[in-house]
N, C-alpha and C positions, 0 to 999 in steps of 0.2 A: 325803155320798158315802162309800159304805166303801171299806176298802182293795181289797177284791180286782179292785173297779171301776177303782180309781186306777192300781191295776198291771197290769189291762188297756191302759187307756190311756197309762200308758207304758213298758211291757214290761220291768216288774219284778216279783218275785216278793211275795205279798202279807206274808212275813214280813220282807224288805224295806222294803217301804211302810211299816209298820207300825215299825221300827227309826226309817226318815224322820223319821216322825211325832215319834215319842217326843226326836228330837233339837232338831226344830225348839222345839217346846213346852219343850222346856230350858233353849234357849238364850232363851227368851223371842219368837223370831221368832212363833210362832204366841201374840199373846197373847190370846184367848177364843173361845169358840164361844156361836153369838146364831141364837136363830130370827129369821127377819124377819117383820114382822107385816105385814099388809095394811091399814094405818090405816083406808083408806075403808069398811071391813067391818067397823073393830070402832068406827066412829061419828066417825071424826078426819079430816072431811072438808074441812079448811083445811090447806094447807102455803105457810109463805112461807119464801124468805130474806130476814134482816134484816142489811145491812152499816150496821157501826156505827162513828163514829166518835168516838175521845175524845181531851180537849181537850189532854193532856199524861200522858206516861209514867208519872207518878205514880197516875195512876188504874187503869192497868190489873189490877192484883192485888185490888182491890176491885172490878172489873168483872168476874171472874173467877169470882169467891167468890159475889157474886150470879148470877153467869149458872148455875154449876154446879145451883145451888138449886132451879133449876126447871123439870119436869120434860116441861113442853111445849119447851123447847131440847132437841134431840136431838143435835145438833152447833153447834160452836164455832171457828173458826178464826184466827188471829193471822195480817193476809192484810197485803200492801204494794199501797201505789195511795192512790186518796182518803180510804178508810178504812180505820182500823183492825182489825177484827171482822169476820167473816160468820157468822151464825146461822142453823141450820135451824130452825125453827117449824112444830111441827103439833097442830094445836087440833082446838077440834069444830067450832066456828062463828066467822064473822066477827067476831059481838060476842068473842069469847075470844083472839080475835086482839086485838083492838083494844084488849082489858085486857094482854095480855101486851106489846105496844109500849110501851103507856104507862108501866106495869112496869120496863122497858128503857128509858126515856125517866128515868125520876125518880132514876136510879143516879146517883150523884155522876161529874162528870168526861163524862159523854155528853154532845157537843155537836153531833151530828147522827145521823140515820137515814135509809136510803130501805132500803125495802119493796117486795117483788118476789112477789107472788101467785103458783103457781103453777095455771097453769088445768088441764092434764091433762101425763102423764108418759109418755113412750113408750119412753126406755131408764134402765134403773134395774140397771146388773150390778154386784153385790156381790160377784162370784166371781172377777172379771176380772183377770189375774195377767201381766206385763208378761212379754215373750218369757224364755226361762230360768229362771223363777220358781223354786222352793225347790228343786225334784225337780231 
């Protein structure tokens, strides 16, 4: 979205917006700009979440260092409840899923998994910015 859009939308001037910008990105609030791909269109027709669970605190920095590594994890999260981890996964195929579990399964310190398919996705907002957001 350019600015002169942004300061339509909320009735600022686009040299303004544009000042905005430049502060947020400063301050690190804005930290990257990322196209979003359409996975199912460029062949990556599997998505699960895997929450993971490990056996003692000691593992985690090593579970960490392997998860980064590979590039079907697209997200990561250090979640409270039964398990420790939630992992987004998107492959191309079943069988790719089911090497990358196993993958996730042989890491030192993982002593449990459950795997959650997703079938189809009906809201997916990457833009969505809580009441009062930057501006």
């Amino acid at each position: 979205m350019n600015a002169s859009i942004i300061g339509e939308r909320i009735n600022m001037s686009v040299s303004a917006v544009i000042e905005r910008i430049k502060k947020l990105e400063n301050t690190g609030i804005i930290k990257q700009y990322s196209a979003i791909l359409d996975h199912k269109k460029i062949g990556k027709d599997m998505m699960a979440y895997v929450a993971v669970r490990i056996e003692h605190p000691q593992y985690n920095d090593a579970f960490s260092a392997n998860i980064i590594g590979n590039p079907e994890i697209l997200e990561c999260h250090y979640i409270t409840g039964d398990f420790d981890f939630l992992l987004k996964v998107v492959t191309n195929s079943s069988k790719d899923l089911e090497r990358v579990l196993y993958d996730i399964r042989c890491i030192p310190g993982v002593s449990r998994t459950r795997t959650l398919v997703v079938l189809s996705t009906f809201k997916n907002d990457v833009t969505a910015l809580p009441d009062g957001g930057p501006f």
